[in-house]
MIVO-137826 format. One line per 4 residues: number of its first residue (from 1); their letters; for each residue x, y, z of C-alpha. Coordinates in steps of 0.001 Angstrom, whole numbers, plus 500000, padded with zeros to 6 digits. Each point is the difference from the previous one (the first is absolute). Last residue first. Example, Ala and Ser with C-alpha at 12.3 -4.5 7.8 and 13.67 -1.06 7.14 Angstrom:
residues 2
2) sa) 513670 498940 507140  498630 496560 500660
This chain:
residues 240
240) xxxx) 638535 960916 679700  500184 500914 503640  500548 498251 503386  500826 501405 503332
236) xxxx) 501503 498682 503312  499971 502447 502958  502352 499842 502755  499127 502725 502944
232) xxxx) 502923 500479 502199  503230 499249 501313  499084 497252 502308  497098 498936 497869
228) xxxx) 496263 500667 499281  499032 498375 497497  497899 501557 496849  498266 497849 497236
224) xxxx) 498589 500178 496005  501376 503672 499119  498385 500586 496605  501538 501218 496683
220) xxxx) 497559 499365 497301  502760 501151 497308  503234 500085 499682  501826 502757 497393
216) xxxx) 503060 501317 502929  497240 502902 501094  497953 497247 501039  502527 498472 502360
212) xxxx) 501057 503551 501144  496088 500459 501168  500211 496437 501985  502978 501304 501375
208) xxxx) 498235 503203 501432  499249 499081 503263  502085 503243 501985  502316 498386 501406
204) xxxx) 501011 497492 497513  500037 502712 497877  502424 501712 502153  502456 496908 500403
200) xxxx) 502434 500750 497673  500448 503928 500915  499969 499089 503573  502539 497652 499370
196) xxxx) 500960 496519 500396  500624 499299 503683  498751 503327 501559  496852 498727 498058
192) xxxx) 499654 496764 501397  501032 500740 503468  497014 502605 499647  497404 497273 499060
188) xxxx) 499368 498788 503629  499066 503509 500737  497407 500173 497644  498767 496639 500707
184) xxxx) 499622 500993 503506  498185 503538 499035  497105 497603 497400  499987 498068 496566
180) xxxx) 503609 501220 498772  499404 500631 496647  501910 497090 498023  503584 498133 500004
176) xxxx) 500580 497439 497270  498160 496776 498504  499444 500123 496324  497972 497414 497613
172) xxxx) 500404 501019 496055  497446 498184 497666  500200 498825 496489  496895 500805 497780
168) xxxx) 502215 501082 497189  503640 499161 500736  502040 501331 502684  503762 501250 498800
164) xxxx) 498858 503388 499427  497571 500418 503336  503339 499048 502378  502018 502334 497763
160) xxxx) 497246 502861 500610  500496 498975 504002  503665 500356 500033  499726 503232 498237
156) xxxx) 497431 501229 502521  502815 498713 502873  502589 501491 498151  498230 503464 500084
152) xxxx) 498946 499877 503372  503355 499031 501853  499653 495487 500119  500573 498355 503462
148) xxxx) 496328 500489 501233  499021 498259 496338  501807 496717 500485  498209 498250 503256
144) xxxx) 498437 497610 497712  499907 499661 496532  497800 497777 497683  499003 499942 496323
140) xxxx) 498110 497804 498452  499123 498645 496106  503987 500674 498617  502010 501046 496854
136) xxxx) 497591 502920 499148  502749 502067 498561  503507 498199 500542  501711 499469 502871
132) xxxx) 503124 501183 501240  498334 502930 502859  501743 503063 500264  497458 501609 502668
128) xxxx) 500430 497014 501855  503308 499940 500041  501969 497000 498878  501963 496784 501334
124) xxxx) 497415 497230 498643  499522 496497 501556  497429 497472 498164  498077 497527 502256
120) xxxx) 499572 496529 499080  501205 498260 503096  502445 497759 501013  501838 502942 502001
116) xxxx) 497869 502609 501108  501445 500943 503237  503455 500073 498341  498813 502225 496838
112) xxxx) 498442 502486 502911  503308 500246 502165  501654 500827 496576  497141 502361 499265
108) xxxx) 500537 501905 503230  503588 500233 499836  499906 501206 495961  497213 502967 500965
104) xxxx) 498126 501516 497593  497115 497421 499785  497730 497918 497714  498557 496387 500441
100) xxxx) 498771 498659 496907  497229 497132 500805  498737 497931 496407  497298 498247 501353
96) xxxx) 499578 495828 500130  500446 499933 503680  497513 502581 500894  500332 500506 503574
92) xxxx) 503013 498775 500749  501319 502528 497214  497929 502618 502063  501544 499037 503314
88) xxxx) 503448 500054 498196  499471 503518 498624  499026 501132 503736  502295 499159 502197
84) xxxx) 502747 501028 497215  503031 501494 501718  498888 503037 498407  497111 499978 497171
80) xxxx) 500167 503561 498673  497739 499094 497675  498386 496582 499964  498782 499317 496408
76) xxxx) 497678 496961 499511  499342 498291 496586  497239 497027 499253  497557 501876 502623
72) xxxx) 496932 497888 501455  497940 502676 500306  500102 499323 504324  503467 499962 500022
68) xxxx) 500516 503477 500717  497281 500415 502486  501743 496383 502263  503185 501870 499780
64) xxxx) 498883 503531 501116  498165 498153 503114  502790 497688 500723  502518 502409 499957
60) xxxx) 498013 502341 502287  499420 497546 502627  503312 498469 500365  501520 503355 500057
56) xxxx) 498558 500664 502784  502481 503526 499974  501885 499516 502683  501494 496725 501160
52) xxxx) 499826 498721 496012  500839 502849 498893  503753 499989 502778  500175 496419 498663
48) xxxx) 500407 500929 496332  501997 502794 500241  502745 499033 502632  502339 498736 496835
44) xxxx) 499636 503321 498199  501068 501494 502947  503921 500811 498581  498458 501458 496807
40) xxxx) 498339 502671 501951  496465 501534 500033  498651 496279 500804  497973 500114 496362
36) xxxx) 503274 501293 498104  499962 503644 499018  501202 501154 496831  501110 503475 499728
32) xxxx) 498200 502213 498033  501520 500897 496379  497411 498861 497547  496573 500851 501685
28) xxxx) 501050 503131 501530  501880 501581 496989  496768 500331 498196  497318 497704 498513
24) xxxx) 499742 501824 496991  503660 499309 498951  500115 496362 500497  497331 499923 497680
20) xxxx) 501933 502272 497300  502308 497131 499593  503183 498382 502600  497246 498226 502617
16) xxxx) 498741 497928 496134  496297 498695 501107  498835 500729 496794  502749 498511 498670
12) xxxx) 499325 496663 501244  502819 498456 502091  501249 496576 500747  498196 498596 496905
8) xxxx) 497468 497034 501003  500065 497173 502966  501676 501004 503440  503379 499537 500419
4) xxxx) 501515 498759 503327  499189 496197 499865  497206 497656 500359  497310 499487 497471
């Protein structure tokens, strides 16, 4: 199915940002600013070949797309998909899948519905921690390069949205920033985090996204590979 609605009710109430939900979370995760991938609306177009000089993005794609797939999942959810390198590699993958590609930002996701033309691949303009779907509407979940962007509280809210709209046995597949491994990753990662935040990128910091993951409802939460890059150490982790 191609288009810009994905399948089901646009809004569950449980997920309602307006009810006692959106309360709990806190100001943080309803009023932040929204930050395109490039930091600036006017880079969005030097995104996808300053990754793919930077961050071997070749290698990491390939290696979260190849786990997701592996199940054989009838419906894959890319949140916050960008100009969507990813969704259309996993769409490619698994022709006969159901892809959604998610994201925030209209310029990304209009570069994204041109790269994609021809193909199946569903376009959404949403938050991730407002996700359209309905309760257990898809069998894998993927999002790269997402969390670092998110405060704390959005990102856990993004992450309990991610586990609402997974079915039973589905499986989430994440790729964002990690520990730094050594002093030269360390210092690699400070660009990121003058970028996006101390305060966003603490966790990352200190290793304790596979903890936040668990805290969101996952389960068996296990990082499967590190790289080093220039900015730092990329892991990719997988959950249920």
């Amino acid at each position: 199915m191609t288009g810009s609605q994905p399948p089901g009710p646009s809004k569950p109430a449980s997920a309602d940002p307006t009810g006692e939900a959106a309360e709990q979370l806190g100001d943080d995760a309803l009023s932040e600013r929204y930050v395109p991938a490039a930091g600036h609306r006017a880079l969005t177009r030097f995104y996808d070949p300053a990754m793919a000089a930077t961050m071997r993005e070749r290698t990491f794609r390939r290696a979260l797309v190849r786990s997701a797939v592996t199940t054989g999942p009838q419906a894959i959810l890319d949140v916050g998909c960008g100009t969507g390198s990813q969704t259309i590699a996993l769409a490619d993958a698994v022709p006969h899948a159901e892809v959604i590609g998610v994201d925030g930002d209209p310029d990304a996701l209009a570069r994204a519905r041109a790269r994609g033309a021809g193909r199946a691949i569903t376009w959404v303009e949403a938050f991730a921690q407002e996700l359209p779907l309905d309760d257990d509407a898809v069998d894998c979940v993927t999002a790269s390069l997402l969390l670092h962007h998110l405060s704390p509280p959005t990102r856990l809210a993004a992450l309990r949205e991610m586990r609402r709209v997974l079915r039973p046995g589905g499986r989430l597949h994440i790729a964002d920033w990690g520990r730094p491994q050594d002093p030269p990753m360390r210092l690699a990662f400070l660009s990121i985090r003058l970028l996006d935040g101390r305060k966003n990128t603490a966790d990352h910091a200190a290793g304790r996204i596979p903890q936040i993951i668990k805290e969101a409802g996952f389960s068996d939460v296990q990082v499967t590979r590190r790289l080093r890059t220039v900015f730092g150490t990329l892991e990719l982790l997988e959950a249920s």
